[in-house]
C-alpha positions in Angstrom: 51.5 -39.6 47.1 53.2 -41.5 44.3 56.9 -40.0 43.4 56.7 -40.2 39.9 60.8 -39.3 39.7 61.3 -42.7 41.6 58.9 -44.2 39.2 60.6 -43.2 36.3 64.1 -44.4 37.2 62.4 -47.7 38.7 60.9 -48.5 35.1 64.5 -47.5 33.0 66.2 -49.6 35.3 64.1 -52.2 34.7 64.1 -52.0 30.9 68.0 -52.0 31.2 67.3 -55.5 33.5 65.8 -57.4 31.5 67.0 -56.3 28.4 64.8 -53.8 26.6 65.5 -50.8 24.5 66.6 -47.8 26.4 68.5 -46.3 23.0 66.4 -46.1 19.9 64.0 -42.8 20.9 61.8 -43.8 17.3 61.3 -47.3 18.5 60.1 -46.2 21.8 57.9 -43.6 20.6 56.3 -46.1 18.2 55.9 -48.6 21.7 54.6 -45.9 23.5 51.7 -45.4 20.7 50.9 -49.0 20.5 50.3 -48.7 24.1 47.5 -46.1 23.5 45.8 -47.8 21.0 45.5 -50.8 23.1 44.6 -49.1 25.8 42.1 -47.7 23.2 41.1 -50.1 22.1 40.6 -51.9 25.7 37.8 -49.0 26.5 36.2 -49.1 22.7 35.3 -53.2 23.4 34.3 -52.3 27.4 37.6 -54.6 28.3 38.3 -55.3 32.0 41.8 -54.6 31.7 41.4 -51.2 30.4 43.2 -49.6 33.8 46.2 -52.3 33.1 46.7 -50.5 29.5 46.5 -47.0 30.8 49.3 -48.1 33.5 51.2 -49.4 30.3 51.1 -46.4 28.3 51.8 -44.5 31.7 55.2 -46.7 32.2 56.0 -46.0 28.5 55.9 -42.5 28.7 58.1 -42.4 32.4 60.6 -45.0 30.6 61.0 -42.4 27.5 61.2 -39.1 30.0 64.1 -41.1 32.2 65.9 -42.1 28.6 65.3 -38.5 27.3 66.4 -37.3 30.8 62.9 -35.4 31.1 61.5 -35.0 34.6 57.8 -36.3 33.8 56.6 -35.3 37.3 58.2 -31.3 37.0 56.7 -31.2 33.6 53.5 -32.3 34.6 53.8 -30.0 37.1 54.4 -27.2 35.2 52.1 -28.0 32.6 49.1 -28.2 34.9 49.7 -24.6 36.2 49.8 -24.0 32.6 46.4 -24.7 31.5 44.8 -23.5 34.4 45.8 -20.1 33.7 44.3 -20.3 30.0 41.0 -19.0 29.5 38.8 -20.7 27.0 35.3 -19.7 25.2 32.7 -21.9 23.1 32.9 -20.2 20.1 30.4 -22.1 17.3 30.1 -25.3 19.5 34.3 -25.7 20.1 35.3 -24.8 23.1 38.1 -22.6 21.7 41.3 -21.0 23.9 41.1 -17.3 23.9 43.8 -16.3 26.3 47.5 -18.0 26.6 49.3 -18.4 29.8 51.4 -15.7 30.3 54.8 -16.5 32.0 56.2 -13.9 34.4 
C-alpha cells in the first residue's frame, strides 16, 4: 500500500531541493491545472504517456496539500466514505444526487 502522507512530504521536500515554488498557493494552483490539461490532452490525442501526466497532476496536488498543510490521504479518506453514503437517481437522463451524507 502506497502512504500517501510520506508521499506528500517526499514531493515538498523535493520542490524545496531543487528550488521550486513552495510559497505562491495561486501559482501552484495554476501548475496544478496545467498538469490536467496535459494530462488531458495526453488521453484526447491516444498519447503513451498519458499515465506519466496523471502521476504529474497527482504530485501537484500532494505538493499543494503538504504546502497547505492538508492531509491528502485523510481527506481522501474521508471523502470516499462520503460519497458512498449519497444516494443518487437518474432524473431526465442526469444522474442527479437525491440524498446527502449525513454526518453523525
Amino acid at each position: 500500500m502506497i502512504d500517501l502522507g510520506k508521499i506528500q512530504k517526499e514531493i515538498y521536500q523535493n520542490k524545496v531541493d531543487k528550488g521550486f515554488n513552495v510559497t505562491d498557493i495561486n501559482k501552484e494552483f495554476c501548475l496544478t491545472y496545467g498538469e490536467v490539461s496535459e494530462a488531458y490532452e495526453a488521453w484526447r490525442k491516444k498519447k503513451d504517456d498519458l499515465g506519466e501526466e496523471l502521476a504529474d497532476v497527482a504530485i501537484y496536488l500532494l505538493g499543494l496539500s503538504e504546502i497547505l498543510k492538508i492531509d491528502l490521504e485523510d481527506e481522501i479518506l474521508k471523502k470516499v466514505y462520503k460519497n458512498s453514503k449519497r444516494e443518487y437517481k437518474i432524473i431526465d437522463g442526469v444522474n442527479t444526487r437525491i440524498k446527502e451524507y449525513e454526518k453523525k
